[in-house]
LUMGU-542723 format. One record per residue (C-alpha): z, x, y. Coordinates in steps of 0.2 Angstrom, whole numbers, plus 5000, padded with zeros to 4 digits. Layout:
// residues N
+------+------+------+
|    w |    u |    v |
+------+------+------+
|    Z |    X |    Y |
...
+------+------+------+
// end
This chain:
// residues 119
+------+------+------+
|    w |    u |    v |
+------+------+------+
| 5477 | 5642 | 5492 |
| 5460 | 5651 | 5493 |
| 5445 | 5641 | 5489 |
| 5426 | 5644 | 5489 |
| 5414 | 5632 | 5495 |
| 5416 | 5622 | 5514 |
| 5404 | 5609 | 5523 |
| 5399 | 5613 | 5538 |
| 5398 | 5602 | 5554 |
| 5382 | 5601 | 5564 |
| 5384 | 5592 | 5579 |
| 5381 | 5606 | 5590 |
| 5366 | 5613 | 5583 |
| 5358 | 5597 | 5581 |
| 5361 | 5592 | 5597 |
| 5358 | 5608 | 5607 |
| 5340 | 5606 | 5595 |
| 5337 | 5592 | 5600 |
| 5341 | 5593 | 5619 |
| 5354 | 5580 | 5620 |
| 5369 | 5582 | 5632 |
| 5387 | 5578 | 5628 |
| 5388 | 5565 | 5641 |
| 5372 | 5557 | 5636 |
| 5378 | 5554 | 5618 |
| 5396 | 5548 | 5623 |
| 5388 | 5534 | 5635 |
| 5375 | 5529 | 5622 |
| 5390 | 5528 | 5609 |
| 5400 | 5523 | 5622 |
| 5415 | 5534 | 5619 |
| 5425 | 5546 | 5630 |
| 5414 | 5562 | 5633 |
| 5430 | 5571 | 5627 |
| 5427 | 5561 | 5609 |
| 5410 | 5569 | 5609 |
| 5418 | 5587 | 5615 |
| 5429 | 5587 | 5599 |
| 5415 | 5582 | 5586 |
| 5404 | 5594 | 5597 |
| 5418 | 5606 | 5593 |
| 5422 | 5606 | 5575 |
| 5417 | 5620 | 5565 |
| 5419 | 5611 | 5550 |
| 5418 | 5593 | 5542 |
| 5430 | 5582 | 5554 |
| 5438 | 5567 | 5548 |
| 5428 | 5555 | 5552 |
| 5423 | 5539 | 5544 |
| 5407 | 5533 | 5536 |
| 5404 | 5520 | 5552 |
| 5407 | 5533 | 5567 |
| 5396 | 5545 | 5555 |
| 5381 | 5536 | 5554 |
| 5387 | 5528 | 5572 |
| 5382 | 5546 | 5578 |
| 5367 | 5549 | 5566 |
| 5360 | 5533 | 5574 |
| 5363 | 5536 | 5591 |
| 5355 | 5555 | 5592 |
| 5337 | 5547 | 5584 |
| 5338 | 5534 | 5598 |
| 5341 | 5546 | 5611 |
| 5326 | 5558 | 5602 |
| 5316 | 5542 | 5606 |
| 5323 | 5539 | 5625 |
| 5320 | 5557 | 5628 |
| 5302 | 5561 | 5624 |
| 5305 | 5572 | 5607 |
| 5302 | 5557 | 5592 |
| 5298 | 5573 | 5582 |
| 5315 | 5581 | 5584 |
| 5325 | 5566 | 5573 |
| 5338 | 5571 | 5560 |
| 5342 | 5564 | 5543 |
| 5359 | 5560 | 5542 |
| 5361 | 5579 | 5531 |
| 5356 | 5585 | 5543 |
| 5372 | 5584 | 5550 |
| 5383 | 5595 | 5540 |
| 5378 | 5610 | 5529 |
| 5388 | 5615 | 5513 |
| 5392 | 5635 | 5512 |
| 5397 | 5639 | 5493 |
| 5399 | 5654 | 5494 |
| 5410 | 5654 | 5510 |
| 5431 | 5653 | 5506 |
| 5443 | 5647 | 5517 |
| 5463 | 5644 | 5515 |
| 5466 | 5626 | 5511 |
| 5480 | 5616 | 5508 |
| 5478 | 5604 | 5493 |
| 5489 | 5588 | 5489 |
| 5479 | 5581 | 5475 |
| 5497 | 5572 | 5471 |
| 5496 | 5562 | 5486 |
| 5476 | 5558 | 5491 |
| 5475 | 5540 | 5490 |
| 5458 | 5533 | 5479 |
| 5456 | 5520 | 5491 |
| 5452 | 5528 | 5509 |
| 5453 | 5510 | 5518 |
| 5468 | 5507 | 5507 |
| 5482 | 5504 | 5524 |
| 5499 | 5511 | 5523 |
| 5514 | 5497 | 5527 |
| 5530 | 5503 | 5535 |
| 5548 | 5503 | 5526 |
| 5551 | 5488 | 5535 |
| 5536 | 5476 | 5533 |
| 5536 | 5464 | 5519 |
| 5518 | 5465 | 5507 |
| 5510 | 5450 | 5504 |
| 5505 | 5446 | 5486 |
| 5488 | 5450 | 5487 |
| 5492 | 5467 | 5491 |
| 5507 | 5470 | 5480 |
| 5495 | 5464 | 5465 |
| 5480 | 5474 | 5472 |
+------+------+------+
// end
């Protein structure tokens, strides 16, 4: 299915503006540099979730401070950049997204506790 509209990911422009190096940003989060790689990667939107977004969003204004360039910091939009006119193929399963994101999956064989069977 063709759609119009994507939300583009930023990581790489921001950084690059903002003179950070991968392996700076992956000590200061302190993940793998090849975490950072991916992110730094991504052409659009990767799943990520709202703690490791504002993790990162946090992390490059500290290291605007550490480096000298307090003028360089981002607002966490700055980030990603919605294209509306830009169509890409997309694969949508609106019968099986979940309205609860933290909502965890159990396997066939684990029992649910109450709590979760009345939730």
């Amino acid at each position: 299915m063709k759609i119009k509209g994507a939300i583009r990911w930023r990581l790489k422009v921001v950084m690059d503006r903002c003179h950070i190096k991968t392996v700076q940003l992956a000590a200061f989060m302190n993940v793998s540099t090849t975490t950072v790689s991916k992110l730094r990667r991504a052409e659009f939107l990767p799943e990520i979730n709202e703690k490791r977004y504002i993790q990162i969003y946090n992390a490059i204004n500290e290291l605007c401070d550490i480096n000298g360039t307090p003028n360089r910091k981002i607002m966490p939009f700055d980030l990603i950049e919605f294209c509306p006119n830009e169509v890409r193929d997309l694969d949508l399963d609106f019968q099986n997204v979940s309205g609860n994101a933290r909502k965890k999956t159990h396997s066939s064989g684990e029992k649910k506790s109450a709590n979760e069977i009345a939730a």
